[in-house]
mmCIF file as Biopython writes it, N, C-alpha, C and O atoms, coordinates in Angstrom:
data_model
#
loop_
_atom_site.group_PDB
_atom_site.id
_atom_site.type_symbol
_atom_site.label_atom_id
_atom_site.label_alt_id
_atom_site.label_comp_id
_atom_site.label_asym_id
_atom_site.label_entity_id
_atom_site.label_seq_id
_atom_site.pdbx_PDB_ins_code
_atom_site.Cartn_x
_atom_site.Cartn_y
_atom_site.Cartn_z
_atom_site.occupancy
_atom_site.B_iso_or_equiv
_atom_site.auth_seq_id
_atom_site.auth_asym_id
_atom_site.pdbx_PDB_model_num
ATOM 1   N N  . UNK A ? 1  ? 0.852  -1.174 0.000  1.0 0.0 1  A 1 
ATOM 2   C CA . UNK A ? 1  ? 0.000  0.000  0.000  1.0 0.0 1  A 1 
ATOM 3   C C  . UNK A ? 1  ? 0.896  1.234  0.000  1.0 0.0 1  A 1 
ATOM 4   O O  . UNK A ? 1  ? 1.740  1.247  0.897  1.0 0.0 1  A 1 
ATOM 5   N N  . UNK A ? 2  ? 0.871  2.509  -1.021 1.0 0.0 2  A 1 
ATOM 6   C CA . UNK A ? 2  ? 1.363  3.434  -0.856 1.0 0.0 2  A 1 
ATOM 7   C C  . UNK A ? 2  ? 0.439  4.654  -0.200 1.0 0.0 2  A 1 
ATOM 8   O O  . UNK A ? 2  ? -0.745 4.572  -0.526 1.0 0.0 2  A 1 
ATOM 9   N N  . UNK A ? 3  ? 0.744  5.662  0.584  1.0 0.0 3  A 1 
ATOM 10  C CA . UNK A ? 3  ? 0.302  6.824  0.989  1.0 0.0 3  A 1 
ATOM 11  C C  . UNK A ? 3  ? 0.568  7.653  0.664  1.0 0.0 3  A 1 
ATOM 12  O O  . UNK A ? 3  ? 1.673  8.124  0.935  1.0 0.0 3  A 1 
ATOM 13  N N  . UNK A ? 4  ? -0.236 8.206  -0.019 1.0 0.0 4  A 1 
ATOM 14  C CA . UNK A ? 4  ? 0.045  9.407  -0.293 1.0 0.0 4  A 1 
ATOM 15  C C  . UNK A ? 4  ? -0.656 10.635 0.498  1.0 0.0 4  A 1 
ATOM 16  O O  . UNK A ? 4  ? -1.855 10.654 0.777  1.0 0.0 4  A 1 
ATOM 17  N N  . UNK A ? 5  ? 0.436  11.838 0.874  1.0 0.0 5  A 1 
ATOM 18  C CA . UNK A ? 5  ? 0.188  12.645 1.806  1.0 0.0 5  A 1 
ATOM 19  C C  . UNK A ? 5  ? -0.282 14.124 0.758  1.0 0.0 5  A 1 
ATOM 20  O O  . UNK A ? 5  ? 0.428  14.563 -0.147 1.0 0.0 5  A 1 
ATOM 21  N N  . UNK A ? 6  ? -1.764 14.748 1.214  1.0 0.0 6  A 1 
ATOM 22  C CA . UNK A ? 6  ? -2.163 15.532 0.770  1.0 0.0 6  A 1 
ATOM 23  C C  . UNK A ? 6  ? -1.948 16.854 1.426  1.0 0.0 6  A 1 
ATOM 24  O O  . UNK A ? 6  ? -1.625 16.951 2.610  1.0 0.0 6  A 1 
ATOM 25  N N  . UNK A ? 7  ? -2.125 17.822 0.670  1.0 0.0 7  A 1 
ATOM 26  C CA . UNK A ? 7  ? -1.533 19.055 1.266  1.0 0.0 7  A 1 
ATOM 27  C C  . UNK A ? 7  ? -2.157 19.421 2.923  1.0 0.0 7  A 1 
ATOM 28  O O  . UNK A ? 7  ? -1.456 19.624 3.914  1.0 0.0 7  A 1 
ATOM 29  N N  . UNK A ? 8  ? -3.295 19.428 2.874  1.0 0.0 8  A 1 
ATOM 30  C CA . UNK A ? 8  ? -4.330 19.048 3.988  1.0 0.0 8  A 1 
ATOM 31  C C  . UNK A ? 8  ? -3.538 18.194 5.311  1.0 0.0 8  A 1 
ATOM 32  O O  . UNK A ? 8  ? -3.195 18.624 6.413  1.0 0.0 8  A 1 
ATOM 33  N N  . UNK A ? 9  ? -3.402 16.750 4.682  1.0 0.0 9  A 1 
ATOM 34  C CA . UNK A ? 9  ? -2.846 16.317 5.748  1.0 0.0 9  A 1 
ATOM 35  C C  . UNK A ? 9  ? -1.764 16.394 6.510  1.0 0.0 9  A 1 
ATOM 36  O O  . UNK A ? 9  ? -1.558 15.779 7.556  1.0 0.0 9  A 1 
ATOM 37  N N  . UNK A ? 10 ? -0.865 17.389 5.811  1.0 0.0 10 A 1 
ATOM 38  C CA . UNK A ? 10 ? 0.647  17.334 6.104  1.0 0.0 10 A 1 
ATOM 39  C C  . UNK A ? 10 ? 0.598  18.959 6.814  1.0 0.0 10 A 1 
ATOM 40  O O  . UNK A ? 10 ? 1.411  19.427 7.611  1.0 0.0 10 A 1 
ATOM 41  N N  . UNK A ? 11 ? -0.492 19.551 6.304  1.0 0.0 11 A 1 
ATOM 42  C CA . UNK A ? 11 ? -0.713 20.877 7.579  1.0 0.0 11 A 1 
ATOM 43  C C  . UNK A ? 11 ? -1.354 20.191 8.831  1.0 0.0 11 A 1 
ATOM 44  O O  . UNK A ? 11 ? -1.122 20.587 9.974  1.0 0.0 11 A 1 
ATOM 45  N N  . UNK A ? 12 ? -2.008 19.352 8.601  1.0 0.0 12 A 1 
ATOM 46  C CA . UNK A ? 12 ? -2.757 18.583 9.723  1.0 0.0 12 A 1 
ATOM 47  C C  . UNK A ? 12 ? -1.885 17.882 10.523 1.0 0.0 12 A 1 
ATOM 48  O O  . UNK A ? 12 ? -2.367 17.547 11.606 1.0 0.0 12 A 1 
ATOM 49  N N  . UNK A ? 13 ? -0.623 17.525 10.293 1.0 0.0 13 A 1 
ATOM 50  C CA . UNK A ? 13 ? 0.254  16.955 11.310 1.0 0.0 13 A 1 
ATOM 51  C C  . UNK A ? 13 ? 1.091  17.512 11.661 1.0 0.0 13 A 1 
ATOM 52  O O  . UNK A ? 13 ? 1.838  17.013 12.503 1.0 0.0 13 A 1 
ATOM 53  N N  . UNK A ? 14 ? 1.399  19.314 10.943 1.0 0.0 14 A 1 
ATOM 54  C CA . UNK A ? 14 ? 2.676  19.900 11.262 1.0 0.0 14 A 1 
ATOM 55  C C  . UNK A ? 14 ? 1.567  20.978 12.373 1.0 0.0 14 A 1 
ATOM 56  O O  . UNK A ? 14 ? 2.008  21.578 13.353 1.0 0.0 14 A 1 
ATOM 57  N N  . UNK A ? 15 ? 0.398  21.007 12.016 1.0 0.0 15 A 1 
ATOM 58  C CA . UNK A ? 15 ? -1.050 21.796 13.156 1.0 0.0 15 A 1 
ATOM 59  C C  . UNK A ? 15 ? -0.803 21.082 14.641 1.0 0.0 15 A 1 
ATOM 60  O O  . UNK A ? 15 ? -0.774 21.727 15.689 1.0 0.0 15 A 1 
ATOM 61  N N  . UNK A ? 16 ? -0.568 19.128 14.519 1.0 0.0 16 A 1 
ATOM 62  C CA . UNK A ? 16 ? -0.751 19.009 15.830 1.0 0.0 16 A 1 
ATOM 63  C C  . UNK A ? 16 ? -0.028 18.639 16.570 1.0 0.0 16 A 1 
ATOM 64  O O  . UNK A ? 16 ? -0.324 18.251 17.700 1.0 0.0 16 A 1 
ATOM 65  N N  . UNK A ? 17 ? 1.631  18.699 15.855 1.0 0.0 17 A 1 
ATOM 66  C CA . UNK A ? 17 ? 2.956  18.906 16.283 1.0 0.0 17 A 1 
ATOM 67  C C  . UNK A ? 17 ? 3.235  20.110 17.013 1.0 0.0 17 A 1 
ATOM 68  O O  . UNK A ? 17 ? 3.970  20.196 17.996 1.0 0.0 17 A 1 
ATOM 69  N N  . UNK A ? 18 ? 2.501  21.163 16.379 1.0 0.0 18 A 1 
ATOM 70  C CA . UNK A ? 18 ? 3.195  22.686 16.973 1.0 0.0 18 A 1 
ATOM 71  C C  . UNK A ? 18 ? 1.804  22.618 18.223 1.0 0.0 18 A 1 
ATOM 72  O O  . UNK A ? 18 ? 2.016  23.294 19.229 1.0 0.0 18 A 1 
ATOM 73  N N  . UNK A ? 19 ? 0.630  21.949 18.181 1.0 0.0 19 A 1 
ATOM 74  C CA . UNK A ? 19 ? -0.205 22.403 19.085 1.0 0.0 19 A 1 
ATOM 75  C C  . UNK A ? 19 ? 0.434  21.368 20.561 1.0 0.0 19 A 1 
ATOM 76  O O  . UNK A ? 19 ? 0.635  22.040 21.573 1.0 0.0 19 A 1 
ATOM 77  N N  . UNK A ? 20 ? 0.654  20.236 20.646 1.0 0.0 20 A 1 
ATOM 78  C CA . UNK A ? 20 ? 0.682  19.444 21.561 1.0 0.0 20 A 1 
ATOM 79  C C  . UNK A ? 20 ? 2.582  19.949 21.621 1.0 0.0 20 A 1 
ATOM 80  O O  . UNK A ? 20 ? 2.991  19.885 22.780 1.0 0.0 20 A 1 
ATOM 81  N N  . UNK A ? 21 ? 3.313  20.249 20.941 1.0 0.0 21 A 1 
ATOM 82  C CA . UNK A ? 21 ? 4.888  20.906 21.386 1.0 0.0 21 A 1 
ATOM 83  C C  . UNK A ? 21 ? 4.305  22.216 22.259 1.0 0.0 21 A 1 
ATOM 84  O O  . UNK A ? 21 ? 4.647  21.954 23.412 1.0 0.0 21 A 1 
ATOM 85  N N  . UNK A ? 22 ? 3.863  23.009 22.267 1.0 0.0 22 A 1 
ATOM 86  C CA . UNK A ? 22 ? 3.425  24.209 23.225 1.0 0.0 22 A 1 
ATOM 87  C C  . UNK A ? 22 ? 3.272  23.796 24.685 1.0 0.0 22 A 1 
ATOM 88  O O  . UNK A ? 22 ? 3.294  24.630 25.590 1.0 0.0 22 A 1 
ATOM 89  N N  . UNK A ? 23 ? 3.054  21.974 24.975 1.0 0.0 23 A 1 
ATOM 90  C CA . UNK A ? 23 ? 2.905  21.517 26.556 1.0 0.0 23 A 1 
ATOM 91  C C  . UNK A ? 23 ? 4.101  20.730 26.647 1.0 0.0 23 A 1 
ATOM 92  O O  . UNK A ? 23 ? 4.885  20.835 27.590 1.0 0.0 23 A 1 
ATOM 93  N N  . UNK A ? 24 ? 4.298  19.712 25.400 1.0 0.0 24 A 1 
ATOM 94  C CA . UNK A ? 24 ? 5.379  18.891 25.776 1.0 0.0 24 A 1 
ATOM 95  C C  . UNK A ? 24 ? 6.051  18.706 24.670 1.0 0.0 24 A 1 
ATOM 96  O O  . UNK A ? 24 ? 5.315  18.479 23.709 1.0 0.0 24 A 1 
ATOM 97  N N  . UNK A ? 25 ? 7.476  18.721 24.378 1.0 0.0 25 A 1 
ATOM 98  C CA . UNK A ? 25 ? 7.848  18.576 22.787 1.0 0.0 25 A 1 
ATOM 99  C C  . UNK A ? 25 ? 8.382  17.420 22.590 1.0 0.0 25 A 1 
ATOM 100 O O  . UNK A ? 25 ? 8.205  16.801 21.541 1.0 0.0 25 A 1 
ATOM 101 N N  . UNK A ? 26 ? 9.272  16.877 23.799 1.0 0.0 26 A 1 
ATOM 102 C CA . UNK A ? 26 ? 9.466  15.529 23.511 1.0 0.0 26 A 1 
ATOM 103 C C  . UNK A ? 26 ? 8.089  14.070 22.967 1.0 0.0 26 A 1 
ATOM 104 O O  . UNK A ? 26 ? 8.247  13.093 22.235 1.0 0.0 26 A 1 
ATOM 105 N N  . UNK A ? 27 ? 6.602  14.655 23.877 1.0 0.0 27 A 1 
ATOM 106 C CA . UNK A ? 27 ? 5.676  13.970 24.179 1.0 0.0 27 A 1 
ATOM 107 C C  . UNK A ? 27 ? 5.017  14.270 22.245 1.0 0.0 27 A 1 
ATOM 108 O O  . UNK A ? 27 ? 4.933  13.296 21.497 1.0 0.0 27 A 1 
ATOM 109 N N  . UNK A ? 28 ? 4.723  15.373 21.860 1.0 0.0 28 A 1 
ATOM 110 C CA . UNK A ? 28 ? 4.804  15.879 20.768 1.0 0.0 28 A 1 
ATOM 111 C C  . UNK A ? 28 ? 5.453  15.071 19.158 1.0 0.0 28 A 1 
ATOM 112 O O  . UNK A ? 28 ? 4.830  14.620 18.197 1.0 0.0 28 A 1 
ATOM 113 N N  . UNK A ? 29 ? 7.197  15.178 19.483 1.0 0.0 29 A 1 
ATOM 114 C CA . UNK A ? 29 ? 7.853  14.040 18.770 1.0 0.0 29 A 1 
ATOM 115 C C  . UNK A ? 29 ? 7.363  12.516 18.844 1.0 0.0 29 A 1 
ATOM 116 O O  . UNK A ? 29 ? 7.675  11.786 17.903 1.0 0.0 29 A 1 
ATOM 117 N N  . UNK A ? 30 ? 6.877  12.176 19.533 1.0 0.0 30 A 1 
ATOM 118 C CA . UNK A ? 30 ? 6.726  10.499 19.973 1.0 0.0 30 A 1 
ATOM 119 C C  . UNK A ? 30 ? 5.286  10.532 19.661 1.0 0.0 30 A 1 
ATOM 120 O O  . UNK A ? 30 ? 4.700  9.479  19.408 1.0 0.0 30 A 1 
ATOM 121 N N  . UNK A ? 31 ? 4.841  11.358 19.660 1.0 0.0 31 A 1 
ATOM 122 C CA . UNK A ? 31 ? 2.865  11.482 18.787 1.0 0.0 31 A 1 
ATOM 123 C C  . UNK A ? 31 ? 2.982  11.439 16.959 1.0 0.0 31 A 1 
ATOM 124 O O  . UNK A ? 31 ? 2.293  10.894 16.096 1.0 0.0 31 A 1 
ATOM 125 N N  . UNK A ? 32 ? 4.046  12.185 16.926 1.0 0.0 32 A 1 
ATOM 126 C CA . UNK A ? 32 ? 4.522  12.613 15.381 1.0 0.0 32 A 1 
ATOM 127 C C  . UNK A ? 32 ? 5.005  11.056 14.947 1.0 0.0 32 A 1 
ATOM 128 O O  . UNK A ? 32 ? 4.243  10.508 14.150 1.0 0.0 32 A 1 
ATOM 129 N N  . UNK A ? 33 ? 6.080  10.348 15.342 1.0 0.0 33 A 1 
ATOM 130 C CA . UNK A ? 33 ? 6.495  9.712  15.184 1.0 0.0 33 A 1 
ATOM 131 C C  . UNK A ? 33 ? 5.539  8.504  15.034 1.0 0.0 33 A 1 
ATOM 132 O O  . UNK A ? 33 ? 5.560  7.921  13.950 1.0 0.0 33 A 1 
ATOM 133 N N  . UNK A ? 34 ? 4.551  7.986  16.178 1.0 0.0 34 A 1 
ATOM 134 C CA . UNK A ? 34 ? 4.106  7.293  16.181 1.0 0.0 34 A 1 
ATOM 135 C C  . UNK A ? 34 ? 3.113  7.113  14.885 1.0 0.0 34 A 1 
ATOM 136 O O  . UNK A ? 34 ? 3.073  6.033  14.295 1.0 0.0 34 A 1 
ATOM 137 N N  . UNK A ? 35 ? 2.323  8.222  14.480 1.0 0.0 35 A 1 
ATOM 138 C CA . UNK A ? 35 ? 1.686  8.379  13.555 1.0 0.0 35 A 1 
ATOM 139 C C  . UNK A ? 35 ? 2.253  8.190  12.510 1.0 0.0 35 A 1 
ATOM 140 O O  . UNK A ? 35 ? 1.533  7.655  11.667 1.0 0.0 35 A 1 
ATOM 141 N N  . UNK A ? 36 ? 3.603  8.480  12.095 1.0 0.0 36 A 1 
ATOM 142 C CA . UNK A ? 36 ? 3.998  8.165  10.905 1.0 0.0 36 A 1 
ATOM 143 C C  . UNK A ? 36 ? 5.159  6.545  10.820 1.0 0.0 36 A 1 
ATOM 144 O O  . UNK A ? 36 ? 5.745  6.099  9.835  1.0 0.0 36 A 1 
ATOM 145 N N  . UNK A ? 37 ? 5.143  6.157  11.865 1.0 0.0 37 A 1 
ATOM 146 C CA . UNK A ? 37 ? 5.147  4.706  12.004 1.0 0.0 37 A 1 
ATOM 147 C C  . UNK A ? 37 ? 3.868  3.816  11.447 1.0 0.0 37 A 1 
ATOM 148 O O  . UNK A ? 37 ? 3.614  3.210  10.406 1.0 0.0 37 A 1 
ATOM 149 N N  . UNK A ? 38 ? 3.199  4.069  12.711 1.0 0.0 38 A 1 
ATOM 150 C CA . UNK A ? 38 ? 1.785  3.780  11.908 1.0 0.0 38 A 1 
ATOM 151 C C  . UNK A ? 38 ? 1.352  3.520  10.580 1.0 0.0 38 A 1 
ATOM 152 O O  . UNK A ? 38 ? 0.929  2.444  10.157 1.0 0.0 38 A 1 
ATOM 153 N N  . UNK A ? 39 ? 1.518  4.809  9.819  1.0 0.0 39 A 1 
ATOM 154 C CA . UNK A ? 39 ? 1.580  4.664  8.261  1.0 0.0 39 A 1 
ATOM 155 C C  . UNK A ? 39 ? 2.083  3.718  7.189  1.0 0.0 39 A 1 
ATOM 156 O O  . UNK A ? 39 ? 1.469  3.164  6.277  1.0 0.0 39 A 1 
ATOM 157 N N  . UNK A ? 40 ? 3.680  3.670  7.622  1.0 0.0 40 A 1 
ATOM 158 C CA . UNK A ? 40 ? 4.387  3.011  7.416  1.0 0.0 40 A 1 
ATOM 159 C C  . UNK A ? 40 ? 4.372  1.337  7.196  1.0 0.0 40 A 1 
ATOM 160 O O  . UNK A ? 40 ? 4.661  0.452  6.391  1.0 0.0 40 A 1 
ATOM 161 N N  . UNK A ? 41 ? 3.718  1.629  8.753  1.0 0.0 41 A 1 
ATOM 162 C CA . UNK A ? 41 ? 3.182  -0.491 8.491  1.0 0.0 41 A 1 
ATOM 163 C C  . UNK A ? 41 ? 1.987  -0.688 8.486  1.0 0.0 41 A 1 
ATOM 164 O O  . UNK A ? 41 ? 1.560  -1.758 8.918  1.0 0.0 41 A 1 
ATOM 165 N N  . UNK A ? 42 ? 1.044  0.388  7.947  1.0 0.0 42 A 1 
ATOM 166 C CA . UNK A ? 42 ? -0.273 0.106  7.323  1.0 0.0 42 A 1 
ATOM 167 C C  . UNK A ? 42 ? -0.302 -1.008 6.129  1.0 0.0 42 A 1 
ATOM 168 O O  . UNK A ? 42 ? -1.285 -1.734 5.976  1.0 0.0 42 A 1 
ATOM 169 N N  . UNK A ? 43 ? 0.905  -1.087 5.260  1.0 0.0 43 A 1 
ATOM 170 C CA . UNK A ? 43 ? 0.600  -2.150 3.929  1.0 0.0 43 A 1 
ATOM 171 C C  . UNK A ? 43 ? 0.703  -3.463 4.745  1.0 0.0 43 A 1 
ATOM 172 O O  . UNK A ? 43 ? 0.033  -4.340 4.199  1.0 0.0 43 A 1 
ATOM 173 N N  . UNK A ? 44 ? 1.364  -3.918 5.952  1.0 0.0 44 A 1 
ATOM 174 C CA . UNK A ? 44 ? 1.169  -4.959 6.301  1.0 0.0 44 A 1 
ATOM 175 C C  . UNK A ? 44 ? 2.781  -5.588 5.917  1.0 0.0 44 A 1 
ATOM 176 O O  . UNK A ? 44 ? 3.341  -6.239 6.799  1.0 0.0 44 A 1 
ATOM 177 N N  . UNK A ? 45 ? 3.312  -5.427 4.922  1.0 0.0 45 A 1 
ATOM 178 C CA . UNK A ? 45 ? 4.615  -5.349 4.656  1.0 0.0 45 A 1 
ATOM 179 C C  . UNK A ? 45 ? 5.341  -4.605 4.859  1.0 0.0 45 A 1 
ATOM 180 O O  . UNK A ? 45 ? 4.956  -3.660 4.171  1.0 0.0 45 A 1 
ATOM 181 N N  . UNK A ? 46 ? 6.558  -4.187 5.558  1.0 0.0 46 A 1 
ATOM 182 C CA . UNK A ? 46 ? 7.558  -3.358 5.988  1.0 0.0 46 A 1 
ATOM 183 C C  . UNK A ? 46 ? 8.347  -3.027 4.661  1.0 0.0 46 A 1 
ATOM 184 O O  . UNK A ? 46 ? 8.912  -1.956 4.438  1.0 0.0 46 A 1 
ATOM 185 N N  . UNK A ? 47 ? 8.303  -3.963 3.934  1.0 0.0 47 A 1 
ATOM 186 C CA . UNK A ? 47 ? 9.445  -3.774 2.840  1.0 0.0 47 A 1 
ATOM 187 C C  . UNK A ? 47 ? 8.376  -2.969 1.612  1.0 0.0 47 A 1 
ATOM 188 O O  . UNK A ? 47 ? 8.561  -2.614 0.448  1.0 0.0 47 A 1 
ATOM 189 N N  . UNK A ? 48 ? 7.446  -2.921 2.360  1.0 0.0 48 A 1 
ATOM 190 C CA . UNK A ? 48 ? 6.510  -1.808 1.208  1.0 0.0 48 A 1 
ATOM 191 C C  . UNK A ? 48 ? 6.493  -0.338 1.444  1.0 0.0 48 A 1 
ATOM 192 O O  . UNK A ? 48 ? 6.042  0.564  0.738  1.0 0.0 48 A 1 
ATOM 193 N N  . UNK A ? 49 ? 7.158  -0.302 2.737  1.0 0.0 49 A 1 
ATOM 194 C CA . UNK A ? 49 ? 6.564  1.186  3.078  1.0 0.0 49 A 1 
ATOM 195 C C  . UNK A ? 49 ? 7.211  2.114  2.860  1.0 0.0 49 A 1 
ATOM 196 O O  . UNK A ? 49 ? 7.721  2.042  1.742  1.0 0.0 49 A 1 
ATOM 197 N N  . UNK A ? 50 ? 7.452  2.976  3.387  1.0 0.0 50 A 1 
ATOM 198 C CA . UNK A ? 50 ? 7.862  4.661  2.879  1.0 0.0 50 A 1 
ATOM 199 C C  . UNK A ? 50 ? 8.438  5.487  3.659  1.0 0.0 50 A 1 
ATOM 200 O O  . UNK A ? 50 ? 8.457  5.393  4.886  1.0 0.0 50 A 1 
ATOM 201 N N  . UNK A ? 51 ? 8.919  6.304  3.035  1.0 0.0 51 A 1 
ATOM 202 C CA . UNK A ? 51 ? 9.553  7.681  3.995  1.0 0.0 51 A 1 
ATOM 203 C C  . UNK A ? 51 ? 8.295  8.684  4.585  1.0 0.0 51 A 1 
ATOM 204 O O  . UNK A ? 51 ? 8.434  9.906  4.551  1.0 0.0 51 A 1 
ATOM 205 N N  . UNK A ? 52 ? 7.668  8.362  4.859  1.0 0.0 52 A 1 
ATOM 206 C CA . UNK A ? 52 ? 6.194  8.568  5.436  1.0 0.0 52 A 1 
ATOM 207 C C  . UNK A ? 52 ? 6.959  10.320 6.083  1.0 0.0 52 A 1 
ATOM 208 O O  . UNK A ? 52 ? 6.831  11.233 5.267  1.0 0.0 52 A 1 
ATOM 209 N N  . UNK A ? 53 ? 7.373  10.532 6.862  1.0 0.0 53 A 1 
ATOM 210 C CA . UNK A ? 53 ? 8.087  11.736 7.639  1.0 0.0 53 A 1 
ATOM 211 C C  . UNK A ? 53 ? 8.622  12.428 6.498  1.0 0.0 53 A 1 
ATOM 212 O O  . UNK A ? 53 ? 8.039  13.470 6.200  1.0 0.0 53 A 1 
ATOM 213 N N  . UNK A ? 54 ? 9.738  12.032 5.696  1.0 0.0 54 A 1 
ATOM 214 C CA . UNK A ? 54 ? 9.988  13.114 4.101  1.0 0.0 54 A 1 
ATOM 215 C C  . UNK A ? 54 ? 8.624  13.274 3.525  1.0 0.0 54 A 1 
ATOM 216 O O  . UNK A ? 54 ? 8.253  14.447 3.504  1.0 0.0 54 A 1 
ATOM 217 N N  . UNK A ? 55 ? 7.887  12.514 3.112  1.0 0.0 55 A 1 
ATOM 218 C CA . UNK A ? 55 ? 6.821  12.840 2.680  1.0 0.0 55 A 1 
ATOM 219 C C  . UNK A ? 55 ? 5.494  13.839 3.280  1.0 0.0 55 A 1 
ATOM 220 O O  . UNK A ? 55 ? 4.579  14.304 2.599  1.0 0.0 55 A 1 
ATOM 221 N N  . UNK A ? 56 ? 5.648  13.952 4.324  1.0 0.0 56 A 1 
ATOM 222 C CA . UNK A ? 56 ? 5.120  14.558 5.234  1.0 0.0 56 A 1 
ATOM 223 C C  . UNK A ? 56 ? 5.339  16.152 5.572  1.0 0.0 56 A 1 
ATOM 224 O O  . UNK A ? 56 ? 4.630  17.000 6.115  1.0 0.0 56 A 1 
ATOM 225 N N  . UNK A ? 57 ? 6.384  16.159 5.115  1.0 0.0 57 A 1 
ATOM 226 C CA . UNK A ? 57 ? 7.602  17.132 5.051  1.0 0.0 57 A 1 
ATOM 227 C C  . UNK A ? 57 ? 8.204  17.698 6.716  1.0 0.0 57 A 1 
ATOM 228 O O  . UNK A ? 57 ? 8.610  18.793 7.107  1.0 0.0 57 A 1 
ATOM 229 N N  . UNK A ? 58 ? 7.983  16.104 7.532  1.0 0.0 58 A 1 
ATOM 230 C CA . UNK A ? 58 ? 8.592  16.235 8.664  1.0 0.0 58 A 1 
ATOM 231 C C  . UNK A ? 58 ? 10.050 15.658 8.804  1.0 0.0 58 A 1 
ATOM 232 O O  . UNK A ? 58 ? 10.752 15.863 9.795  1.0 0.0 58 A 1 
ATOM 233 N N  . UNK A ? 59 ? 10.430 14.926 7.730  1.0 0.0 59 A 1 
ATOM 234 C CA . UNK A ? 59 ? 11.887 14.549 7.847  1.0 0.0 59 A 1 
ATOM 235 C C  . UNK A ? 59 ? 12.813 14.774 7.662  1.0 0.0 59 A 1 
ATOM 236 O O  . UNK A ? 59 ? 13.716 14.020 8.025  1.0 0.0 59 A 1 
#
């Protein structure tokens, strides 16, 4: 499975990076991260997935 990240969504994760970094930034990174882990092993195959974070334009 590929993902593709729409303009929308990639304000939508850099929106709730900067909103949840304003209390905690480490806690923030590890929300970011997790989500684009997530993505990543959505195809179910690892060797399918992606730079999910470059694509995101968090990497």
């Amino acid at each position: 499975m590929r993902v593709r990240w729409t303009s929308k969504a990639q304000s939508d994760l850099v929106r709730l990076r900067d909103f949840l970094a304003t209390k905690n930034a480490a806690a923030a990174a590890r929300v970011v991260r997790s989500l684009l882990l997530a993505l990543q092993q959505g195809g179910g195959d690892g060797a399918h997935g992606l730079d999910a974070g470059a694509q995101a334009g968090l990497g």
